[in-house]
C-alpha positions in Angstrom: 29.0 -0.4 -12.2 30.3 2.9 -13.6 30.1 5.7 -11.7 28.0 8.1 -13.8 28.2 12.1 -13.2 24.6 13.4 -12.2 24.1 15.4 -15.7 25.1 11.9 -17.3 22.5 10.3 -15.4 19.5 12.8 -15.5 20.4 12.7 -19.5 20.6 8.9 -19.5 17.5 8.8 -17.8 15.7 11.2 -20.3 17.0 9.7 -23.4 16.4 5.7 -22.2 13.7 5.3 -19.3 10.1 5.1 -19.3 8.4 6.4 -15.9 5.2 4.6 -14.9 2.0 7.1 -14.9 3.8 10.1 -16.3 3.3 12.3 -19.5 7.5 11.8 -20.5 7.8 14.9 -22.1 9.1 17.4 -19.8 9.8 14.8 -16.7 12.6 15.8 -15.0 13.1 13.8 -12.0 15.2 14.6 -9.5 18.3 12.3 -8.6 19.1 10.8 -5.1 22.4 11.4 -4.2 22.8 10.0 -0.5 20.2 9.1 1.9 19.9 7.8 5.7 17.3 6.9 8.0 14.4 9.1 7.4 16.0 11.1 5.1 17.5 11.6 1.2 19.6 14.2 -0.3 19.0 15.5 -4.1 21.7 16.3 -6.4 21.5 19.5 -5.4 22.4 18.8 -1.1 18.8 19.2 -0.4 17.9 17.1 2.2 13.9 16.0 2.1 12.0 13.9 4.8 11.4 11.2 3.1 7.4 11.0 4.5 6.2 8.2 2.3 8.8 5.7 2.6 9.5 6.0 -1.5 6.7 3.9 -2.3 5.7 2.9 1.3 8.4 0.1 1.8 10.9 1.9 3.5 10.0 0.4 6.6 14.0 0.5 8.4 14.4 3.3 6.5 17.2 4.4 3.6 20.7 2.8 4.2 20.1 0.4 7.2 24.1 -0.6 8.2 22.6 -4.1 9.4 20.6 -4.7 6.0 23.6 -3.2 4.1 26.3 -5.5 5.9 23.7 -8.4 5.1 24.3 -7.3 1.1 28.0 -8.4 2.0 27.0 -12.2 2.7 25.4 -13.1 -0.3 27.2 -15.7 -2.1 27.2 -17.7 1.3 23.9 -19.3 0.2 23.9 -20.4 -3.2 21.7 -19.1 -6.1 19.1 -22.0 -7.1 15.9 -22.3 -8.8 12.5 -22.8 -6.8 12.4 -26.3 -7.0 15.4 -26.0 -4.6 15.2 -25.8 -0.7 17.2 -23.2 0.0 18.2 -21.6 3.8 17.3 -18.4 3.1 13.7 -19.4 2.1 13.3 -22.1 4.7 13.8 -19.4 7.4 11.8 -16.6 5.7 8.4 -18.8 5.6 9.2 -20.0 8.5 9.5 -16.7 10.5 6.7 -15.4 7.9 3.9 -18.1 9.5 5.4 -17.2 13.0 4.6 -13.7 12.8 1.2 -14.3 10.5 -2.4 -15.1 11.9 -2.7 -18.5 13.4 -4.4 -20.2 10.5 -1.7 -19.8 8.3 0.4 -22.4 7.2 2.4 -22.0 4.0 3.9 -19.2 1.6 4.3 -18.6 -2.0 7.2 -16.3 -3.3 6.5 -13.9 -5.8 9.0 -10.6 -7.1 6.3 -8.2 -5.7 3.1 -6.9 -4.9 1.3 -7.1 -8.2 2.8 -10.8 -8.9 1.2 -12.0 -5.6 -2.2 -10.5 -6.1 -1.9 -12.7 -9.5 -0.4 -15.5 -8.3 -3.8 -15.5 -5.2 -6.3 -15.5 -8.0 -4.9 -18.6 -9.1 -4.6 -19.8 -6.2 -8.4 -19.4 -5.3 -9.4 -20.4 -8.6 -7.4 -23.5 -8.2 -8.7 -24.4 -4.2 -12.5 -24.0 -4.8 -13.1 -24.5 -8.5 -14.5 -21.2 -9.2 -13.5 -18.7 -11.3 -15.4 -15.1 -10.2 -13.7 -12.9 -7.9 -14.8 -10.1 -5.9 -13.0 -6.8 -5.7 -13.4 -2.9 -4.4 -13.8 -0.3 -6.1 -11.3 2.5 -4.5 -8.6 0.0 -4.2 -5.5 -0.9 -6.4 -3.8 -3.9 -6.2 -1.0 -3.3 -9.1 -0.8 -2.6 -13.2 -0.3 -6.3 -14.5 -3.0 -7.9 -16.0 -4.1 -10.3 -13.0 -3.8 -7.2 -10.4 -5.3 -4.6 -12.5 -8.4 -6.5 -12.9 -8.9 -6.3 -9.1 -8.0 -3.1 -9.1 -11.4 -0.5 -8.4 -9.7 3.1 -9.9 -9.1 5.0 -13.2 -5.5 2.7 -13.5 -7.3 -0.4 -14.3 -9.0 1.1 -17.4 -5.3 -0.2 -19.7 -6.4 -3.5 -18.8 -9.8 -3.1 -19.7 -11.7 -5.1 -21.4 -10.7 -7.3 -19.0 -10.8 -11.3 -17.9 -14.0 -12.4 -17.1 -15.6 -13.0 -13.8 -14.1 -10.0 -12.2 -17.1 -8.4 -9.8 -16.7 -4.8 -7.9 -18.2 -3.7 -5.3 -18.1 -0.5 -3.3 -15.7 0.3 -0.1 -17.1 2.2 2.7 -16.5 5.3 2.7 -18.2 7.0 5.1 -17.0 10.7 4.8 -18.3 10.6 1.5 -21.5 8.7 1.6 -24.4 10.2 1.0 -26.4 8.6 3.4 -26.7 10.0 6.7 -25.9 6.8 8.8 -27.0 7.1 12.9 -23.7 4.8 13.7 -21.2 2.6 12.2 -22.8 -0.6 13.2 -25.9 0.9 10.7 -23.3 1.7 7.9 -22.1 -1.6 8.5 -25.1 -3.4 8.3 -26.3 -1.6 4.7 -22.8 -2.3 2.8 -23.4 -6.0 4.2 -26.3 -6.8 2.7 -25.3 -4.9 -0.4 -22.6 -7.2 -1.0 -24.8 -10.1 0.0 -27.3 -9.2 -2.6 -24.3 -9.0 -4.9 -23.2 -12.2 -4.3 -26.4 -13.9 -4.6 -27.0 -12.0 -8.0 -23.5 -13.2 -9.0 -24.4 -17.0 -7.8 -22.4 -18.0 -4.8 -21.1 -21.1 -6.2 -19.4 -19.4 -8.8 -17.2 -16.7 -6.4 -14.0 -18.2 -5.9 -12.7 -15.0 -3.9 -13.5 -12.1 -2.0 -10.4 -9.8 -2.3 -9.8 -6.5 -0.9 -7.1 -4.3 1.2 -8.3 -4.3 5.2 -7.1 -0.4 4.7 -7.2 0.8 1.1 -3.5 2.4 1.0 -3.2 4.6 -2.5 -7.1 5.5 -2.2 -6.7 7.3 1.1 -6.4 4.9 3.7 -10.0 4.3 4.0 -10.4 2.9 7.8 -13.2 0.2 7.9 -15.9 1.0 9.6 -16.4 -1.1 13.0 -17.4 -4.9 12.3 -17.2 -4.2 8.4 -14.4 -6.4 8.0 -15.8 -9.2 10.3 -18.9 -9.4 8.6 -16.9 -9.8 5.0 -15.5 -13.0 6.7 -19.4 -14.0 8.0 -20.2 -14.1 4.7 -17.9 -15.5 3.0 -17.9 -18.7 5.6 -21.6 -18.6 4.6 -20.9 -19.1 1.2 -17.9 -20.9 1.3 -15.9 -18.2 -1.0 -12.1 -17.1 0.6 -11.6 -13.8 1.8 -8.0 -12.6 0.4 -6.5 -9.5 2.5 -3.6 -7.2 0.0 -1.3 -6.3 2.6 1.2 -5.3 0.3 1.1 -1.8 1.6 0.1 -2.4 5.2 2.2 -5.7 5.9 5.0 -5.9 8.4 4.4 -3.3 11.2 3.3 -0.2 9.0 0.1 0.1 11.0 1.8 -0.3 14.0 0.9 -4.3 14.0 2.9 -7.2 12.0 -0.2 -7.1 9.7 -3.3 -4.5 9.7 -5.4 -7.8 10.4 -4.4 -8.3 13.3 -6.5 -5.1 14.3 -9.3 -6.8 13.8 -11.3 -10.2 14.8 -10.7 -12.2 11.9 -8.9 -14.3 9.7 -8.1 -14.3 6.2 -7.7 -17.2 4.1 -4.9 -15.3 2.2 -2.7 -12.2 2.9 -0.7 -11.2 -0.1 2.9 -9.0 1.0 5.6 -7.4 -0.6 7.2 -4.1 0.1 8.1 -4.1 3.8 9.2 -8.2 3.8 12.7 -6.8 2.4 11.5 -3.0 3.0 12.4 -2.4 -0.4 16.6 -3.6 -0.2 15.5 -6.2 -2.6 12.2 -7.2 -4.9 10.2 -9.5 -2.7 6.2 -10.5 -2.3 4.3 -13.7 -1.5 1.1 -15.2 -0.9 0.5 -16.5 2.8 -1.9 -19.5 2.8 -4.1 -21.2 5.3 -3.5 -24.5 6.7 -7.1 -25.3 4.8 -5.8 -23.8 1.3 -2.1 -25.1 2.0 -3.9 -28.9 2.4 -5.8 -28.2 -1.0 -2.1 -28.8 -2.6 -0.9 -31.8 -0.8 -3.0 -33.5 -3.1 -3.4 -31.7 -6.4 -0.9 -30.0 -8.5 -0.1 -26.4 -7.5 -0.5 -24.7 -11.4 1.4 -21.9 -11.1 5.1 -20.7 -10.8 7.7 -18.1 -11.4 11.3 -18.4 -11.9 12.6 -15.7 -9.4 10.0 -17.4 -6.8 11.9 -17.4 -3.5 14.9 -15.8 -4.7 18.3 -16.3 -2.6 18.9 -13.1 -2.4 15.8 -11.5 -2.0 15.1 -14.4 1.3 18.2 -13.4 2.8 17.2 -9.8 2.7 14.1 -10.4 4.0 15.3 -13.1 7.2 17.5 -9.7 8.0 14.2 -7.4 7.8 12.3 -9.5 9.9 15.4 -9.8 12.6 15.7 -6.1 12.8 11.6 -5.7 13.1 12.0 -7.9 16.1 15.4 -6.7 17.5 15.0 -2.9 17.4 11.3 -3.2 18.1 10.7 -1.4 15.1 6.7 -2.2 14.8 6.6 -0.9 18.8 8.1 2.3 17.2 5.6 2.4 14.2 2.5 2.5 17.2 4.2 4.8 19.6 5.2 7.3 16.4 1.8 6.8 15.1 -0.2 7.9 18.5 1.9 11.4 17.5 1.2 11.3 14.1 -2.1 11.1 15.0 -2.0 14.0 17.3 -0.7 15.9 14.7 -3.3 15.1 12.0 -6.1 15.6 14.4 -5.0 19.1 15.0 -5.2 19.5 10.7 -8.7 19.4 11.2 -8.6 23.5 11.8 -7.4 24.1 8.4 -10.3 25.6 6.5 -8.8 22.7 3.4 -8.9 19.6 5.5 -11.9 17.8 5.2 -10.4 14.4 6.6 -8.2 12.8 8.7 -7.3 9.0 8.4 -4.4 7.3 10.5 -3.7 3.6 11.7 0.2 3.8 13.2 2.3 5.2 10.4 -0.5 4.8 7.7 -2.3 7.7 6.9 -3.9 10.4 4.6 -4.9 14.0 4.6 -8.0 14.4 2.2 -7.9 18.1 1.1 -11.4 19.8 0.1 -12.4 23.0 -1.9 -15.5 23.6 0.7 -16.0 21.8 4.4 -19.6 21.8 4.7 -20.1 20.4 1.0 -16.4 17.9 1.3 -16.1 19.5 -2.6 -13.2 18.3 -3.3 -9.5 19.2 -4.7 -9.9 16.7 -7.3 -12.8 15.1 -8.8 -13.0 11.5 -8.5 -10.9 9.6 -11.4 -9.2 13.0 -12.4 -5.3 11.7 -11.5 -2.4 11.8 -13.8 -1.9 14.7 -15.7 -6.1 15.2 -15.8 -6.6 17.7 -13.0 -7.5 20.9 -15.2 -6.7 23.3 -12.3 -3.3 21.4 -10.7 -4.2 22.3 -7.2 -3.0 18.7 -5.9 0.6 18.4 -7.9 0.9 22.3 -6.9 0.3 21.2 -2.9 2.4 18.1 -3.6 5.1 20.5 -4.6 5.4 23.1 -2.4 5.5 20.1 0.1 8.7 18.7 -1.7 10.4 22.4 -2.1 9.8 22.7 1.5 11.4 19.4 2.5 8.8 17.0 2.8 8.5 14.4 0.4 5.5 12.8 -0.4 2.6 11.9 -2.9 -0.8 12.3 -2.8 -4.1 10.7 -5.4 -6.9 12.8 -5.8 -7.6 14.9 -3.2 -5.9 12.7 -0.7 -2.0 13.0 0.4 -0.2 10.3 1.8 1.8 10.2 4.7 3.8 6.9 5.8 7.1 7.7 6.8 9.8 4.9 7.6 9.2 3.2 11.0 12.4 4.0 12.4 11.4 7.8 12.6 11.8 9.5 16.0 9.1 11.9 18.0 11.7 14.8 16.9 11.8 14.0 13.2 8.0 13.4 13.1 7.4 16.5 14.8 9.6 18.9 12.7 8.3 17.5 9.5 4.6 17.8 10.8 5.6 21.4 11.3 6.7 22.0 7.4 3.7 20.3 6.4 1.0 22.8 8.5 3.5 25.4 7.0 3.0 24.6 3.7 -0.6 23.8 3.6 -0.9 27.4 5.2 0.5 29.2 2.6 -1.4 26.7 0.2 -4.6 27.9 1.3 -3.4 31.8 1.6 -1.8 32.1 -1.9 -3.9 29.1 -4.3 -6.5 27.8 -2.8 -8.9 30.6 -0.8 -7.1 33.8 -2.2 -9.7 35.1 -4.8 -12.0 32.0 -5.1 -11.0 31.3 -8.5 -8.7 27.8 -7.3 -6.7 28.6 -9.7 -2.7 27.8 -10.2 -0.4 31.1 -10.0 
């Protein structure tokens, strides 16, 4: 490829590319000019922390030499359509069922995140003959059509009206419930039979799948309540409906685990991946089926396909991510980095802004309020892209990036997930530009004269 100046390329880019949930008019993105490890460099030398992995799938972290020496063997295995058995895709669902919960037994290759979510419904349709599928509100799942039907925010409204026999049903979300709940196990027990109610209003024999994240990742990292998730899996054995986990986000050690369900005592039917499979080197996702799902096919036609599905290239990317996971202990590091992260959130709680704290290894968000004993928040609920009237979040969300710290938040919710790789030192010194930041936040917009508004 030619090598373009970086005025050639920021006008390229404004004359010739879309970006996804932006207003275009007076974008004006910045341009990556190096970047290692935990770290990236704008056109301009700046070096950020990059504290959110690009779009959490940075799990090595930018410029891996092994991943990047791996680039250099392609050609080795040769390009071939899916109906192929190829090395590189052998080994990858191989070491893909190895490190997935024991009732798994087969995997589905998709180009990414969204793709998989789509490619599960049919899959679930297909296995049980049902066609309704259940879904959370406060979750996404991606912007195709398939996807953004699951998804339970303001993005799926493009793809509204939407298929039929797509049912939603709340997360819990205890920080903002408004009832007063004496313990978890009660909180539990009320969203339980909620969703049992649902289902029996919905007709049981019609609900093909239950599908949700185990920890909502672009809503705020919800953490499930204790037994929640468990009790999802009660009753969809009671009902005979499959219980789909979207670890697109969480997959392959962000949480400190191979995969966040494996923090808790259950097994999914389904776990959809992406992202952290080729931690972003090259487009990659897949459904991981159950040895009962996996048998469904031996026998009747699997009804679905792609033509990228287990793509050389993208295989061979991923048997090097896994290797490195395993060889540089990289998922070890994501829990020991993520007991300090934690530290370091905890201590947020101070702030007169932070209402809420949520961390699970190197997952985690920082839910920012107007008041503490109300939990007002920054942002309304659905208020995202370009609809904030007051720009409190995007201004927070900047002062973060001209500080160094580079991240993104939705609603009143910022997102931190940094690459896995990062050290106690790097955590710590970008933890310390973030309480910086949020200090002056408070002490310039957000307390100064009680009017939240911009300056």
């Amino acid at each position: 490829m030619k090598s373009l100046t970086i005025e050639q390329t920021k006008a390229d880019d404004k004359q010739y590319v879309l970006h996804s949930w932006s207003k275009q008019k007076n974008l004006n993105p910045k341009s990556i000019s190096k970047a290692e490890g935990v770290f990236f460099w704008d056109e301009n030398e700046k070096r950020y922390f990059d504290m959110c992995s690009q779009l959490v799938y940075l799990n090595v972290g930018h410029n891996h030499p092994k991943l990047l020496e791996e680039f250099k063997q392609i050609g080795e295995i040769p390009m071939a359509a899916p109906a192929f058995a190829t090395a590189s895709k052998s080994e990858l669902a191989r070491k893909i069922i190895e490190k997935a919960p024991d009732n798994m037994a087969k995997v589905f290759f998709t180009c990414g995140g969204a793709e998989s979510n789509d490619h599960a419904i049919k899959i679930a349709r297909m296995a049980t003959g049902r066609y309704k599928i259940f879904s959370r509100y406060r979750s996404y799942h991606g912007a195709t059509f398939g996807a953004g039907n699951l998804t339970g925010e303001g993005r799926r409204f493009m793809v509204e009206p939407g298929i039929p026999g797509f049912i939603k049903f709340d997360t819990p979300y205890l920080y903002k419930e408004v009832i007063d709940f004496s313990s978890e196990e009660e909180a539990v027990a009320f969203y339980l039979d909620r969703l049992k109610n649902q289902m029996l209003y919905e007709g049981p024999e019609s609900i093909a799948a239950v599908f949700m994240e185990p920890i909502p990742g672009s809503n705020g990292v919800i953490i499930p309540p204790k037994g929640y998730l468990e009790g999802v899996r009660e009753l969809c054995d009671q009902f005979g409906i499959l219980m789909i986990c979207d670890e697109v986000m969480t997959g392959f050690g962000r949480t400190g685990k191979m995969f966040a369900v494996d923090h808790f005592d259950f097994e999914p039917d389904m776990i959809t991946f992406a992202k952290g499979v080729t931690s972003g080197y090259s487009p990659l996702g897949g459904v991981i089926v159950s040895e009962k799902v996996a048998r469904y096919f031996d026998e009747n036609t699997l009804m679905t396909g792609l033509t990228y599905s287990g793509h050389t290239v993208s295989t061979q990317i991923g048997c090097a991510t896994l290797d490195l996971l395993e060889e540089e202990k990289i998922v070890e590091n994501a829990a020991r980095a993520g007991e300090i992260l934690a530290q370091r959130l905890d201590a947020l709680l101070s702030f007169d802004s932070v209402g809420q704290v949520r961390h699970i290894g190197l997952f985690a968000a920082v839910e920012l309020v107007k008041d503490k004993a109300t939990k007002e928040p920054i942002i309304s609920y659905g208020m995202d892209y370009g609809k904030d009237p007051v720009g409190l979040m995007s201004k927070f969300v900047s002062l973060l990036s001209e500080n160094g710290f580079y991240t993104y938040s939705h609603e009143s919710s910022v997102i931190i997930a940094p690459p896995l790789i990062i050290s106690e030192q790097e955590l710590n010194e970008a933890m310390d530009i973030f309480e910086k930041v949020l200090r002056n936040f408070e002490q310039e917009y957000l307390f100064a004269d009680k009017t939240l508004t911009v300056k």
